[in-house]
C-alpha positions in Angstrom: 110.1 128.7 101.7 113.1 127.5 101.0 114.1 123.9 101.5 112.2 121.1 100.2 110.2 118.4 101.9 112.5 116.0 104.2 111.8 112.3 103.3 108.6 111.0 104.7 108.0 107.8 107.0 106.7 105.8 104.2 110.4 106.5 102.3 111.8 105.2 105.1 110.0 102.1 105.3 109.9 101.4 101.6 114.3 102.0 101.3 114.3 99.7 104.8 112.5 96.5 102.9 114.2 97.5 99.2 116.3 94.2 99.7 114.3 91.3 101.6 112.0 90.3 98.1 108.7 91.9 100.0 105.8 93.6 98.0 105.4 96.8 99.6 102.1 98.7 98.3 101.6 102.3 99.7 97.9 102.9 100.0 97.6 106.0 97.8 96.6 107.9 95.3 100.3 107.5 93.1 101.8 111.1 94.9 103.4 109.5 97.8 104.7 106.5 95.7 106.3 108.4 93.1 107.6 110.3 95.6 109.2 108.1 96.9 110.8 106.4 93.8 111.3 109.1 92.1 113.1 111.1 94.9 113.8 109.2 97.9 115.3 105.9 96.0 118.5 106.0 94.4 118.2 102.3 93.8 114.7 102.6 91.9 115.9 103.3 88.3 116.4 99.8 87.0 115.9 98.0 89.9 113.3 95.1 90.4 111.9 95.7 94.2 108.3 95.5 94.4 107.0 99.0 95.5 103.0 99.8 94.2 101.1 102.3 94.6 96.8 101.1 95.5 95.4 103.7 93.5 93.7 105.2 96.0 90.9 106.9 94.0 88.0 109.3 95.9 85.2 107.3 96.5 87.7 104.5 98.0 88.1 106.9 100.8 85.1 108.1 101.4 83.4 104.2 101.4 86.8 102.6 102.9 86.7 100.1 100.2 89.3 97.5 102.3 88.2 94.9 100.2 89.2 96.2 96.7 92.9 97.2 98.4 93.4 93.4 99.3 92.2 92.5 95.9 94.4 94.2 94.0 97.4 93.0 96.3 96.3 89.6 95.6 96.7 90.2 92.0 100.0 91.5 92.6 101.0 88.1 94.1 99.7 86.0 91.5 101.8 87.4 88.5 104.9 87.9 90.7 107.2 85.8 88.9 110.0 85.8 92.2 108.5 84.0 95.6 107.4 87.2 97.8 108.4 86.8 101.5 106.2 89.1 102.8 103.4 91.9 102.0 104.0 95.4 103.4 100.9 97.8 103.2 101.6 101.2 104.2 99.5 104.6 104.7 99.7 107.7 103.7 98.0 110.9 104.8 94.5 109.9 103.3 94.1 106.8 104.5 95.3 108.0 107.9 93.0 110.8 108.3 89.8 108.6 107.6 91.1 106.0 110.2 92.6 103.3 107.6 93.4 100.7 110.0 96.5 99.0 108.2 97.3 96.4 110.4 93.6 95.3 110.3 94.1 94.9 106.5 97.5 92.9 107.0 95.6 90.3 109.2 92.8 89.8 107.0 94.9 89.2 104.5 97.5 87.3 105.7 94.8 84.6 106.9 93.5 84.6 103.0 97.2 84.3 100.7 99.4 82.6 104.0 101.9 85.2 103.2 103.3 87.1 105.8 101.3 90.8 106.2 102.2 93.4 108.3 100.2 96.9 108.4 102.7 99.9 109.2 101.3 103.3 110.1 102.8 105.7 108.5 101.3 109.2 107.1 104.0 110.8 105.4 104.2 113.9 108.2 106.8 112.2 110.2 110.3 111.9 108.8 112.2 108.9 107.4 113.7 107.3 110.0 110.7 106.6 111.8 109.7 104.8 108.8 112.9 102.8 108.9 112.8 102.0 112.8 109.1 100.8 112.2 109.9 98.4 109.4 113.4 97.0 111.0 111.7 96.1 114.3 108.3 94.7 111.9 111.0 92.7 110.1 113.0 91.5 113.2 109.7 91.2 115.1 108.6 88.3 112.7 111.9 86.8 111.6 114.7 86.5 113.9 114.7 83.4 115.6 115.8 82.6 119.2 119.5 82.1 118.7 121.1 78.5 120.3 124.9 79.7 120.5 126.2 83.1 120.1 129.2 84.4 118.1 131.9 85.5 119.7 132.5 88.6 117.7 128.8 88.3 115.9 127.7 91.7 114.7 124.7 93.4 113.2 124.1 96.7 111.9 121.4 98.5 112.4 119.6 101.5 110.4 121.6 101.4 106.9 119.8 102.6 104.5 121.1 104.6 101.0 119.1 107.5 102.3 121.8 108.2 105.3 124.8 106.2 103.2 123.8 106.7 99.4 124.8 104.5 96.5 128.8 105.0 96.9 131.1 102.7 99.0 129.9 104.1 102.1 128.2 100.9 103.2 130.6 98.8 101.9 134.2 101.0 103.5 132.0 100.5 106.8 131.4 96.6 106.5 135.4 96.3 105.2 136.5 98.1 108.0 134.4 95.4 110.6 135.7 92.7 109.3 139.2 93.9 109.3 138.7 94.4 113.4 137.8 90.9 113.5 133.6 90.9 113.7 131.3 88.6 112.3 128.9 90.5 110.1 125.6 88.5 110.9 123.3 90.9 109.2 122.8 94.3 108.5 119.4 95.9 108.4 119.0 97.1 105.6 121.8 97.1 102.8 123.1 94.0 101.4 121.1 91.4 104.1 119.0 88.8 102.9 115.8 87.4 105.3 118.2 84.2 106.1 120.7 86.7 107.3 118.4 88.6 109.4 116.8 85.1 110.8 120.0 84.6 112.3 120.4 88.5 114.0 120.1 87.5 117.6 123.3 85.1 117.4 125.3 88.4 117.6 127.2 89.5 120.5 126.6 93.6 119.5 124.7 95.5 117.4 126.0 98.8 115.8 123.8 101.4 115.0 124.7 103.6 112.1 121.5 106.4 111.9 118.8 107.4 114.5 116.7 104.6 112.5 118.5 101.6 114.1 118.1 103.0 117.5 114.7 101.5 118.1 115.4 98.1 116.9 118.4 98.3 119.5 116.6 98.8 122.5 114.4 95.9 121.5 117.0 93.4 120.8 118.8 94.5 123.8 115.8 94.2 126.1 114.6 90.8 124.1 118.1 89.0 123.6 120.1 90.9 126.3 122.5 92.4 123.1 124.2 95.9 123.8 124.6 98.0 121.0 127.0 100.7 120.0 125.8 104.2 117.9 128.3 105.5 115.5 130.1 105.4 112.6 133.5 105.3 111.6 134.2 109.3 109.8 137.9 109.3 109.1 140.7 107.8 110.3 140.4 109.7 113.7 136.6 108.6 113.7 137.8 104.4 113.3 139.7 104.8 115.9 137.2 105.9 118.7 134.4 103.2 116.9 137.2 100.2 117.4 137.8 101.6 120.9 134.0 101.8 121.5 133.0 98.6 120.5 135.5 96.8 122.1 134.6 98.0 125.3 131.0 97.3 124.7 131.8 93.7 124.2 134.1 93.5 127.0 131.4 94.9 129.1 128.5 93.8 127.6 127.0 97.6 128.0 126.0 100.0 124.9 127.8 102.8 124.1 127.2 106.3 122.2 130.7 106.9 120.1 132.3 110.0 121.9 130.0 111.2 124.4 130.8 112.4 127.6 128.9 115.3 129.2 129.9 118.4 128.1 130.1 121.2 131.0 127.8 124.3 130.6 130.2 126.3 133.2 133.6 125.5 130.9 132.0 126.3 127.6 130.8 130.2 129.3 134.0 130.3 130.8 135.9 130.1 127.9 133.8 132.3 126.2 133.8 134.8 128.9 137.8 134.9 128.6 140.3 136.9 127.2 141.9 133.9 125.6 141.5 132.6 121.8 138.4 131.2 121.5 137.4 127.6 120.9 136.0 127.4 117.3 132.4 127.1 117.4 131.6 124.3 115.1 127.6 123.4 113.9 127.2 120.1 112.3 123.1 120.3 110.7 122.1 116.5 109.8 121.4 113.2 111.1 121.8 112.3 114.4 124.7 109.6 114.2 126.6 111.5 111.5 126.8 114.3 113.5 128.0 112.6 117.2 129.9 110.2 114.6 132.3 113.2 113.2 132.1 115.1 116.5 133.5 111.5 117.9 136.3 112.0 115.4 136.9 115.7 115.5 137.4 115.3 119.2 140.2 113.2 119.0 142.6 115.9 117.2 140.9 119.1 118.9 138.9 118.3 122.2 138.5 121.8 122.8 136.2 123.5 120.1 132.6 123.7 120.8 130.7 121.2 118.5 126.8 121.7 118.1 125.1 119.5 116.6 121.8 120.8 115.0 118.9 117.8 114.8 117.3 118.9 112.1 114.9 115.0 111.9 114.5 115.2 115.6 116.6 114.6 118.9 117.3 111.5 120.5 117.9 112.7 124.1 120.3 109.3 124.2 122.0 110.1 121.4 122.8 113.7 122.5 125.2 116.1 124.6 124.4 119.3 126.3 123.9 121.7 123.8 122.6 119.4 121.0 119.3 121.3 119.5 116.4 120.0 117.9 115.4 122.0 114.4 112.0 121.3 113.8 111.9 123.5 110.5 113.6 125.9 108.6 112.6 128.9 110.2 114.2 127.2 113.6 117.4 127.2 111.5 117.2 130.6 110.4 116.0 131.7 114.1 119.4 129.8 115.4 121.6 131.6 112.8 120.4 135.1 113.5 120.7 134.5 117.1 124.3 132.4 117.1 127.6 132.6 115.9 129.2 129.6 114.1 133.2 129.3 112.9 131.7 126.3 110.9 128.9 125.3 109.7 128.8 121.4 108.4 125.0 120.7 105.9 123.6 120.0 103.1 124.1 122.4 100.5 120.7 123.9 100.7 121.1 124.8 104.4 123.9 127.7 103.2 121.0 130.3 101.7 119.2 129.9 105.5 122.8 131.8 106.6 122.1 135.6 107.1 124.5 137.7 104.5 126.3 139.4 107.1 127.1 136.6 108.7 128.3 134.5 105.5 132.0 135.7 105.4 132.4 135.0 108.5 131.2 131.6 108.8 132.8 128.7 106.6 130.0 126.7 105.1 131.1 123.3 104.5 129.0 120.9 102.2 128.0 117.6 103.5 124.4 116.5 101.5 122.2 114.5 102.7 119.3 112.4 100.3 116.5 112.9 103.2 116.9 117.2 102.3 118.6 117.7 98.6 117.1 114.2 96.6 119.1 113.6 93.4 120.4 117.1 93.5 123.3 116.5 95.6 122.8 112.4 95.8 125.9 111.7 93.3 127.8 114.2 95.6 127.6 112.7 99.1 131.2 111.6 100.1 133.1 108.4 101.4 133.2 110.0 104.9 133.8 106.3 106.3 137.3 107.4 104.6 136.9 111.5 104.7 140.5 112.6 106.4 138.2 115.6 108.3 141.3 118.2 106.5 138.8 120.2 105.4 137.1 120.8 108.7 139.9 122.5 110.3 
């Protein structure tokens, strides 16, 4: 009704392998892939990564014509003038509803061009970080080799992608601001890394994890080459401050961390409210997962005693979250939390403000923070540096 589509799975996958000189091919009909580049993509225009759409036509799906797909792929290959590292075939929700088996596909194949293939399930109903968890861990899963020393400070970073970071210095402030502590960027997954670069990943002695896409491939590294991980991002000067302190303690204790959290006490928040003292602000920050423990990390360290919310709004990661912390499944879960809550603050994409009730809008301070996955190229040139935001605004 009144926010667009977030950015699907296959988005997520296709902005995760952008970099690595793959072919991705999204079996569909040309919807899904021009979503995506048209959309989802701020690199696309002018770019030379190898995203194609099958051509999914009616009777393809009907007879499950496998054999035409890998045909056409093979065609691709052929009058590719760069070397292709790998094949990517992806679904969409065709393909998925007839029982397309992708990673049956990606075999076949790969035992007929000796490229690597790998089949990726996505349907474009889940949202884009699923996409970009599948694909990291697909990537690391057939790359990364078994390391023979580890570097001291060695460091990966996990879940980057323009459509939590966009195309301004975002990425870039963040790497700066590692190697200024002292770390050895190994690789990051998936801006600016090359398949060398992510060969080497499990020399590192930590892996940070920037978006709620990183978090799987995390956990697998952890469990597979004993690396602990860190989730966070440096927002503000207040926000590089807690990160430094965070990952420093995860590499003296070899243990991950989630920047900022600590267990926030159900009794002290309804006693507070309950009093006759000034009330804490109550603070909502609607967005990604990391962004929003990342500032609440950082607004913490200046004013520990407002109540910060943070609204899921592409799904919860219970380790990622604090008492309080709500999944949003939809809009109408937004709308249902505004009309039944009262926020100081509200921190979203621009979009988000018309889902705030009129009688509530003068009292609330809408402050905008866009994100690709809602507003796409309406908002895309306005995301901010918030790797160097001061947070002034917020107060």
């Amino acid at each position: 009704m009144y926010l667009p589509p977030y950015a699907p799975d296959y988005s997520g996958v296709c902005s995760a392998l952008f970099e690595l000189s793959g072919i991705v091919v999204i079996h569909d009909a040309g919807g899904c892939t021009g979503n995506y580049t048209g959309y989802d993509e701020p690199r696309w225009y002018g770019s030379e990564s190898a995203v194609f759409c099958s051509g999914l036509r009616e009777m393809d799906a009907v007879l499950g014509l496998d054999n035409e797909l890998m045909e056409k792929i093979k065609i691709v290959c052929n009058e590719r003038k760069s070397p292709t590292n790998f094949i990517a075939i992806l679904g969409s929700p065709v393909p998925m509803l007839i029982g397309s088996d992708m990673k049956g596909i990606a075999s076949e194949l790969e035992k007929q061009i000796h490229i690597p293939c790998f089949g990726l399930d996505t349907n474009g109903f889940h949202i884009y970080h699923k996409g970009i968890a599948m694909a990291e861990k697909a990537i690391a899963e057939r790359f990364v080799k078994q390391p023979k020393t580890k570097k001291e400070r060695g460091i990966n970073i996990l879940g980057m992608t323009p459509i939590d970071f966009s195309l301004n210095e975002n990425s870039e402030d963040l790497k700066k601001l590692l190697l200024k502590w002292g770390y050895d960027i190994i690789s990051c997954f998936s801006m600016g890394a090359s398949l060398k670069n992510i060969a080497e990943a499990a020399q590192a002695k930590i892996n940070l994890v920037v978006s709620q896409g990183g978090m799987q491939l995390a956990q697998w590294m952890e469990k597979k080459y004993h690396i602990p991980y860190v989730a966070g991002i440096a927002m503000g000067k207040h926000g590089e401050i807690c990160l430094q302190k965070t990952l420093e303690k995860a590499l003296e204790h070899q243990k991950s961390y989630i920047i900022g959290k600590y267990e926030y006490k159900k009794d002290t928040f309804e006693k507070n409210t309950a009093s006759n003292f000034d009330l804490p602000k109550r603070i909502l920050f609607l967005g990604e997962q990391v962004q929003g423990i990342s500032w609440r990390a950082a607004y913490r360290e200046k004013h520990e005693h407002d109540y910060i919310q943070i609204g899921c709004i592409f799904g919860r990661d219970d380790e990622l979250a604090e008492y309080g912390d709500i999944p949003l499944f939809d809009e109408s879960d937004v709308i249902k939390l505004f009309l039944s809550e009262k926020y100081d603050v509200v921190i979203a994409d621009p979009l988000f403000e018309e889902l705030i009730p009129n009688e509530k809008r003068e009292h609330t301070k809408f402050v905008k923070f866009p994100h690709i996955a809602v507003s796409s190229k309406i908002y895309w040139d306005s995301v901010p540096r918030f790797i160097e935001e001061k947070f002034e605004s917020y107060k």
